[in-house]
C-alpha positions in Angstrom: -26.3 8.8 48.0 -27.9 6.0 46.7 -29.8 6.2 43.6 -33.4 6.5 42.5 -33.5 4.2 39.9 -32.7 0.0 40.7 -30.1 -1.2 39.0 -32.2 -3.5 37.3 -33.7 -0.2 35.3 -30.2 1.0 34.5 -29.4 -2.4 32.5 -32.3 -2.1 30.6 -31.6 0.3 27.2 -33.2 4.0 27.4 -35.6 5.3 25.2 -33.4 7.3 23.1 -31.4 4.7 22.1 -34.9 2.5 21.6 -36.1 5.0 19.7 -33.0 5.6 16.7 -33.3 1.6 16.1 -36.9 0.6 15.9 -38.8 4.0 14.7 -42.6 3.5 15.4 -44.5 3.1 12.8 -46.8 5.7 11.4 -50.1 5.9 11.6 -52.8 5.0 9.3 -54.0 8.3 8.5 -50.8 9.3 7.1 -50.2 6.4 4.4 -51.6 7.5 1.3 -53.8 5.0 -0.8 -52.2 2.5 -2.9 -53.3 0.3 -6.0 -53.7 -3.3 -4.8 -50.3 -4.9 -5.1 -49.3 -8.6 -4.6 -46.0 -7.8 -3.4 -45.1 -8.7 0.2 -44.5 -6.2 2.0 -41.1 -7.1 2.9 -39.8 -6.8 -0.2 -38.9 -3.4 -0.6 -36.4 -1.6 -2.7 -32.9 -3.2 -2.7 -30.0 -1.0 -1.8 -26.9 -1.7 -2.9 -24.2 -1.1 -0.4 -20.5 -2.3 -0.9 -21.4 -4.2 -4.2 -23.7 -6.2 -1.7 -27.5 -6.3 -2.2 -29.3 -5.2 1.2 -32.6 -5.8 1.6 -34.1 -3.4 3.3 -36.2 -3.6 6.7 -39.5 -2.6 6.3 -41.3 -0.9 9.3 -42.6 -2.9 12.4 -41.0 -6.4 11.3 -37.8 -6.1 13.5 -35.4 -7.2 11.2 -32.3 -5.9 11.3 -30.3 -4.3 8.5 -27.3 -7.0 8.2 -29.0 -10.4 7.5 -29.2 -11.0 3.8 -31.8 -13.1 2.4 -31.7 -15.7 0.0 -28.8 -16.8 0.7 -27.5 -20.5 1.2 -24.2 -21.7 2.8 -22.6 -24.1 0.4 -19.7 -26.4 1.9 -17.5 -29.6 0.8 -16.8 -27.3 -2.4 -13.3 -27.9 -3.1 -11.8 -25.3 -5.6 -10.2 -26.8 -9.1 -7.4 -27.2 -9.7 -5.5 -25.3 -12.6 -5.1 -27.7 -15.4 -1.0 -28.1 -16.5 -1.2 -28.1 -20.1 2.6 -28.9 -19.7 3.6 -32.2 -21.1 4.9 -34.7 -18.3 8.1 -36.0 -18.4 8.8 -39.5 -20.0 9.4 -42.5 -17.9 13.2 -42.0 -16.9 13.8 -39.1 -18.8 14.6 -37.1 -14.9 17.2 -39.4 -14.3 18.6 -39.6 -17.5 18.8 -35.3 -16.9 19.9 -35.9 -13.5 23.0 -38.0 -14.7 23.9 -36.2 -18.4 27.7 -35.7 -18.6 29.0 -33.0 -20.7 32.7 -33.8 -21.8 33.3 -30.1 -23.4 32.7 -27.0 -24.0 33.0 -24.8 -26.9 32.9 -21.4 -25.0 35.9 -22.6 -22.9 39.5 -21.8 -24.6 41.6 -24.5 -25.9 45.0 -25.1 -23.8 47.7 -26.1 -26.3 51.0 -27.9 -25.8 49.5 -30.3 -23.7 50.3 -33.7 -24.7 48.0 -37.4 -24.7 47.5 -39.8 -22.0 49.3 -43.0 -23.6 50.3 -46.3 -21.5 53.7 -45.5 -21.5 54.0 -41.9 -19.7 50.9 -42.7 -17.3 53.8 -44.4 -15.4 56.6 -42.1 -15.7 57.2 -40.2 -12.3 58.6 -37.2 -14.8 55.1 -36.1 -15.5 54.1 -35.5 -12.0 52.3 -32.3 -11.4 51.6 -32.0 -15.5 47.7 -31.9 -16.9 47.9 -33.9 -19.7 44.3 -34.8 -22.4 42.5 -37.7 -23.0 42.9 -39.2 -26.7 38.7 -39.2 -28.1 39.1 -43.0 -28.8 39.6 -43.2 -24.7 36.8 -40.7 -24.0 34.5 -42.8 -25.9 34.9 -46.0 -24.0 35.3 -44.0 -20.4 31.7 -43.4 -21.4 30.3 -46.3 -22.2 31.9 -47.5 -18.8 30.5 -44.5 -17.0 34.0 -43.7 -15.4 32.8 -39.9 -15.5 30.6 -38.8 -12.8 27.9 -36.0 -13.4 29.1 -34.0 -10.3 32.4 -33.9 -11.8 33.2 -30.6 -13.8 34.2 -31.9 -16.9 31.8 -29.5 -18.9 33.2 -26.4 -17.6 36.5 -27.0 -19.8 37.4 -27.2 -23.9 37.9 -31.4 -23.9 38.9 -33.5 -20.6 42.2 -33.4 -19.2 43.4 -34.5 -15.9 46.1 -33.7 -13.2 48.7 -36.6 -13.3 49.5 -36.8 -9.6 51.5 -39.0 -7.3 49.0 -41.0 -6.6 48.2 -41.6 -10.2 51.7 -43.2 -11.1 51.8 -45.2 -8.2 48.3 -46.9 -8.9 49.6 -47.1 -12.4 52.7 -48.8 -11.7 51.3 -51.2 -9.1 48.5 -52.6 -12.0 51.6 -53.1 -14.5 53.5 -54.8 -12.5 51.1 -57.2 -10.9 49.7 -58.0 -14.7 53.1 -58.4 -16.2 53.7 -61.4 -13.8 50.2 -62.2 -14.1 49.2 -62.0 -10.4 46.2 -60.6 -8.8 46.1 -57.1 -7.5 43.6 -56.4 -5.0 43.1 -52.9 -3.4 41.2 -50.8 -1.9 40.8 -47.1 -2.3 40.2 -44.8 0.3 41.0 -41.3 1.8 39.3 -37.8 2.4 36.1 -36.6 1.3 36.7 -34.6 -2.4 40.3 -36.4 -2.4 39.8 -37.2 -5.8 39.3 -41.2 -5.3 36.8 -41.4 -8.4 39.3 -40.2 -10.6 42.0 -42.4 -9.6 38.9 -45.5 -10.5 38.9 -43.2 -13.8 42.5 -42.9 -14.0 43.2 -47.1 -13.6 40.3 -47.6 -15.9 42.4 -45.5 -18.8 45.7 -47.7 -17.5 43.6 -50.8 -18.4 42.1 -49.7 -21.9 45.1 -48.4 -22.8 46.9 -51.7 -22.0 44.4 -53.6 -24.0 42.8 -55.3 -20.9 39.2 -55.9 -20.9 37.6 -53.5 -17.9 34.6 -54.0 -16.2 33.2 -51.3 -14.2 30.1 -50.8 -11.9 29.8 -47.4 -11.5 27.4 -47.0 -8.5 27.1 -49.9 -6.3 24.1 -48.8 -4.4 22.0 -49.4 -7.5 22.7 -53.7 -6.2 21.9 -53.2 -3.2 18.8 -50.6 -2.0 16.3 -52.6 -4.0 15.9 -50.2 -6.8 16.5 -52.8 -9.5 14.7 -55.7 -11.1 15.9 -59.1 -9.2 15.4 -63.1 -9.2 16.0 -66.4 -7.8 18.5 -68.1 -9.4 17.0 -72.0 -9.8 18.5 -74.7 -7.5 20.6 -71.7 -5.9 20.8 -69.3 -2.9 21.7 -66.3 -5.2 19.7 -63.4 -6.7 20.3 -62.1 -10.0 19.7 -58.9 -11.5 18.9 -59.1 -15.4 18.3 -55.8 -16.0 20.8 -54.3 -14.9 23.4 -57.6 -16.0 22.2 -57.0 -19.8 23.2 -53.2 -19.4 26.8 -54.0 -18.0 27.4 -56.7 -20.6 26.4 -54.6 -23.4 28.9 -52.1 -21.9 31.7 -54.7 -21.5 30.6 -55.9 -25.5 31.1 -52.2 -26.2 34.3 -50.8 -24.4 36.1 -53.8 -25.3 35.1 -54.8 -28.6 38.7 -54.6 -30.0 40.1 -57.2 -27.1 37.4 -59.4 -27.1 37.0 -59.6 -30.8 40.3 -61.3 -31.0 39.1 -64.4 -28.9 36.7 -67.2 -29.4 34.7 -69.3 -27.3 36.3 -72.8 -26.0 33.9 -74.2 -23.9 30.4 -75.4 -24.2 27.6 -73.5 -23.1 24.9 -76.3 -23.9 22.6 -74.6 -21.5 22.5 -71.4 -23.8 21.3 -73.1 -26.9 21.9 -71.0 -30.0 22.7 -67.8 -28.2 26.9 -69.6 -28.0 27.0 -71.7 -31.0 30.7 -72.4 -32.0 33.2 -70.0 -33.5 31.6 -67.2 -31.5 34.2 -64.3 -30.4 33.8 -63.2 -26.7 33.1 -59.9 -28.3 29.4 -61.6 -29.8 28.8 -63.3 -26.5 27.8 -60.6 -24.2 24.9 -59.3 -26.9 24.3 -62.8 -27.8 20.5 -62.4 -26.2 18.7 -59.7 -24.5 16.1 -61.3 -22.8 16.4 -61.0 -18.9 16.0 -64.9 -17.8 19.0 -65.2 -20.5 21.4 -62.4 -18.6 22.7 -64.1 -15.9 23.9 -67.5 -17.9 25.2 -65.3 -20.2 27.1 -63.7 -17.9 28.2 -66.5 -15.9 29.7 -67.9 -19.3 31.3 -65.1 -20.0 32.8 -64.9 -16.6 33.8 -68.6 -16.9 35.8 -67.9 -20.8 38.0 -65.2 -19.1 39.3 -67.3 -16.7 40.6 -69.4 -18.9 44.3 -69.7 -19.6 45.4 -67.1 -22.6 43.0 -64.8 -21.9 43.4 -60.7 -21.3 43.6 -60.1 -18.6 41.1 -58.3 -16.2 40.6 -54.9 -14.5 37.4 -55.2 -12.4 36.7 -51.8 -10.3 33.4 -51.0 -8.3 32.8 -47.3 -6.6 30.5 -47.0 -3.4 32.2 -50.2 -1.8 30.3 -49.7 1.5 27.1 -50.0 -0.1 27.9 -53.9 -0.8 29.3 -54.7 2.7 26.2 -54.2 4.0 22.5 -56.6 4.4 20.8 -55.1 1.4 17.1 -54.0 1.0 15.7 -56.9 -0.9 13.3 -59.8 0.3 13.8 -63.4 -0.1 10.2 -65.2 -0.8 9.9 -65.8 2.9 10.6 -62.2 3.5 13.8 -62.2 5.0 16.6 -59.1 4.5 19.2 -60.8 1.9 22.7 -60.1 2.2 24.6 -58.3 -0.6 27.2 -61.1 -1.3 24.0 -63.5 -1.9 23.4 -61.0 -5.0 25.3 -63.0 -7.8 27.0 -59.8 -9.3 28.3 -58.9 -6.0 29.4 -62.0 -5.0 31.7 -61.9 -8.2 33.4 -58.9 -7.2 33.2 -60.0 -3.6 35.1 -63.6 -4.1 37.4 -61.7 -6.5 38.3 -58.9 -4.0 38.9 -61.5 -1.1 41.3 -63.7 -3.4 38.8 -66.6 -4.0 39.0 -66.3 -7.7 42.0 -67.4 -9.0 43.1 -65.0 -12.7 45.9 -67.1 -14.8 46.2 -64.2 -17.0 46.7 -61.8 -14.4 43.7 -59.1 -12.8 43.2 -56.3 -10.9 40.5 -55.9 -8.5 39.5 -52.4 -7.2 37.4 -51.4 -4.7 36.8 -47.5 -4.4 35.1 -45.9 -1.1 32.7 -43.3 -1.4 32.7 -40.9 1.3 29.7 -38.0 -0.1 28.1 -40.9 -0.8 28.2 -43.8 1.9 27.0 -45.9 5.2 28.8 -46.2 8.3 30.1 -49.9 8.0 31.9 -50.9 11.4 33.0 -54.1 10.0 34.5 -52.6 6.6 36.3 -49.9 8.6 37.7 -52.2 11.2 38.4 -54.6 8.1 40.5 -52.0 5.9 42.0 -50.6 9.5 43.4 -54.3 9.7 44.9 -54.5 6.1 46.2 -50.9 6.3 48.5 -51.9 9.8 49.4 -55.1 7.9 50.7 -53.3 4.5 52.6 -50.6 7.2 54.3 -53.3 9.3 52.5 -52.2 12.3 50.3 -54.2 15.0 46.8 -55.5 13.6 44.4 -54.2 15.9 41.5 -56.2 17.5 38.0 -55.8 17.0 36.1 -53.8 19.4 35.1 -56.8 21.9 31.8 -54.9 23.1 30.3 -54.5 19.3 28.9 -57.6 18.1 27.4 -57.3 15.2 30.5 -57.6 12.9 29.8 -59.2 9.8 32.6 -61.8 9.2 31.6 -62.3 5.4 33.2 -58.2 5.1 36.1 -59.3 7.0 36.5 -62.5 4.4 36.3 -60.1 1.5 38.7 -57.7 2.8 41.1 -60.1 3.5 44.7 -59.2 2.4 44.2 -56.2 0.6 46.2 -53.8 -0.2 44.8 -50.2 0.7 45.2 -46.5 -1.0 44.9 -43.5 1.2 43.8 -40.6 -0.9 44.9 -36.9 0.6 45.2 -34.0 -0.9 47.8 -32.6 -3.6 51.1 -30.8 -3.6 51.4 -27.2 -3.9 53.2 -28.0 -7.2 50.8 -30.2 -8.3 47.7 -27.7 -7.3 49.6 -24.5 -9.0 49.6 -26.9 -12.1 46.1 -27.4 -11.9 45.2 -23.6 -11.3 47.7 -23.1 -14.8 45.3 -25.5 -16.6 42.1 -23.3 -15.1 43.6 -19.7 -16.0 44.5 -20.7 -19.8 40.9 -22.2 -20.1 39.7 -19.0 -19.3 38.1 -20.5 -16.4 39.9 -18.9 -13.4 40.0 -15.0 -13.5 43.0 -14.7 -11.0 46.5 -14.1 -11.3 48.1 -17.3 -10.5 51.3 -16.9 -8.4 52.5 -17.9 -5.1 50.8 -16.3 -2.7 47.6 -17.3 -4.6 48.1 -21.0 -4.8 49.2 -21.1 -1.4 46.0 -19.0 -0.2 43.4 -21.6 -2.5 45.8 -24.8 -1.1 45.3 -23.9 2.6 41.4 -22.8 2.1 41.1 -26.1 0.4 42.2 -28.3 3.3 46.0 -28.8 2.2 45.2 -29.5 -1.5 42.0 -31.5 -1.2 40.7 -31.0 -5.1 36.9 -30.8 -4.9 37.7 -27.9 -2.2 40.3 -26.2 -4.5 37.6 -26.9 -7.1 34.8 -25.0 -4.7 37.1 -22.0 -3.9 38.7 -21.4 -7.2 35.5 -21.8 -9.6 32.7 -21.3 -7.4 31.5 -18.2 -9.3 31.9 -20.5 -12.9 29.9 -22.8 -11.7 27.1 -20.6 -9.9 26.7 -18.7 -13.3 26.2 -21.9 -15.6 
């Protein structure tokens, strides 16, 4: 049945509803007399609902009861910031924090009957699988090297003491017998992730000081070569120097070495220095002769010259990171060209030295230590210690990959004829000495028998020692 009403009625609203939300005004008659008033009319009583202040709508304007008045919209106001009243760090105090090294700890018990590391029984194969200490006269100048590493747990134990393994005499016996007929040693050490290939660099360092040879250590190689230090053209020369960070490794070579060098004076003349190498100068003097950077490079380079001289100590050169330095680096020329590592004068000291350009009198010992937590796929320095390893086993040298051409044939010259070290992981017996060492600290909370050190040996990857470390004394090292 269709209805009486159009649909166009329907849509409109009734007069109910018309009549609940715009009440008619009343009459006239009704309003009682008021004094005269200047007050518009539209500003009635305010009500306060919600905290809000509602006007209210005053009879026959149509307003409804949800638009406030007086108020503005206010925008591009950005909120302030809360004001640190913190103190900023200083400049380089963070990485000085990031790379602290604490060398002991009182809480941790003391371990006696161990004996000292001493340049005789570093090379006896007796002591394998022993911890043994560090005398404090070493400590100090493994520090002023910076042969420790921060991410090494040195601080969790009463004073340092290491694991003498196999690898350790072997390295050991190699650098004594190459000095003692004054040849040149030239390795490179390599092997597993955690293997422990750091400490053996620490472990030949402490061979070398012990020995009275005069070590020189670059601790991380990437600082040369990623453009986060201070460099230079070197006048009438292709090469780049780095004073900054030269003057900090000299003062560390014046420092650790002080008692060798001391005993030497200078023989040539350094006119080009003026009175920073005046005659009767010890080598010890010469490193800290001047501290301004266009003076660290000569310096250096004299230096360098005087221990290549005939009755000289001999030298133990090591470098960690090696693949950072077989590589172009991130530094500009003036015409803004990538320069290569090896054009960076430091590097191309350890570089000629490693590839047997250099020629020691006195005898030397150049070591090269990969990084592998730390380090860039290199194609040409893998193939390159590939080829030396094959040639120290007796095996077949294998090519290079003939559809990759990009290898760098100044890596290959480097790595020429070296001998390499493959780092794995240590003996049961040398890990259940280790694990000893840990308990009598007070470190490890474990009975330590058999079926323990097997169980922490095969969670560890067959002995690897920064796994052992992880599964052992995770819980130490989460609390500190």
């Amino acid at each position: 049945m269709a209805s009486s009403n159009c649909w166009r009625c329907l849509a409109r609203p009734s007069q109910r509803l018309l009549s609940h939300a715009f009440p008619l005004a009343p009459s006239s008659s009704t309003i009682p007399a008021v004094a005269f008033s200047t007050t518009a009319q539209l500003n009635a009583a305010a009500v306060k609902t919600g905290g809000n202040v509602v006007k209210q709508s005053t009879a026959g304007t149509g307003l409804s009861r949800h638009i406030r008045s007086g108020k503005r919209l206010i925008l591009g106001r950005k909120k302030k910031r809360p004001v640190s009243r913190t103190k900023p760090p200083a400049p380089g105090e963070r990485k000085a924090f990031r790379k602290r090294i604490q060398l002991s700890n009182d809480n941790a018990l003391e371990v006696p009957g161990l004996g000292e590391l001493t340049a005789i029984n570093i090379v006896d194969p007796d002591l394998v699988g022993t911890v043994i200490g560090l005398p404090p006269s070493l400590i100090d100048q493994l520090r002023t090297t910076e042969a420790f590493k921060p991410t090494q747990n040195w601080g969790l134990f009463r004073s340092p003491h290491m694991l003498i393994r196999q690898e350790t005499v072997d390295l050991a016996k190699q650098l004594t017998e190459s000095i003692s007929k004054k040849e040149t040693l030239r390795m490179v050490v390599t092997g597993d992730r955690m293997s422990g290939k750091s400490i053996l660099g620490l472990q030949a360092q402490a061979t070398g000081l012990l020995n009275d040879w005069v070590v020189i250590n670059i601790p991380e190689a990437q600082e040369l070569s990623t453009a986060a230090t201070e460099y230079s053209q070197i006048a009438n020369s292709e090469l780049f120097s780095q004073p900054i960070y030269i003057i900090k490794l000299l003062q560390a070579i014046a420092k650790a070495n002080h008692s060798v060098l001391s005993e030497h004076k200078l023989q040539l003349e350094h006119m080009h220095l003026g009175a920073a190498a005046s005659r009767g100068m010890t080598l010890a003097a010469l490193p800290t002769a001047s501290k301004e950077p266009e003076m660290a490079w000569p310096i250096f380079e004299a230096f360098w010259k005087e221990m290549l001289l005939p009755g000289r100590p001999p030298i133990l050169f090591t470098l960690d990171g090696l693949s950072h330095i077989m590589r172009i680096s991130d530094y500009r020329s003036p015409a803004f060209e990538l320069i290569h590592s090896h054009d960076l004068s430091l590097v191309r000291v350890f570089a000629d030295a490693l590839g047997g350009k250099t020629q020691f009198p006195n005898g030397a010992a150049i070591l090269g230590i990969c990084t592998k937590g730390n380090s860039l796929t290199i194609p040409s320095m893998e193939k390159a210690i590939e080829q030396a390893a094959a040639a120290q086993a007796g095996k077949p040298i294998p090519a290079r990959d003939s559809f990759y051409a990009k290898y760098d044939d100044r890596v290959f010259e480097s790595l020429k004829g070296v001998k390499v070290l493959n780092t794995k992981g240590v003996s049961k017996k040398e890990a259940r000495a280790l694990m000893e060492y840990w308990a009598a600290s007070g470190i490890l909370r474990s009975r330590v028998d058999e079926k323990t050190v097997s169980e922490k040996w095969t969670m560890a990857g067959s002995g690897i020692l920064g796994e052992m470390e992880r599964v052992a004394l995770y819980d130490v090292r989460v609390s500190m």
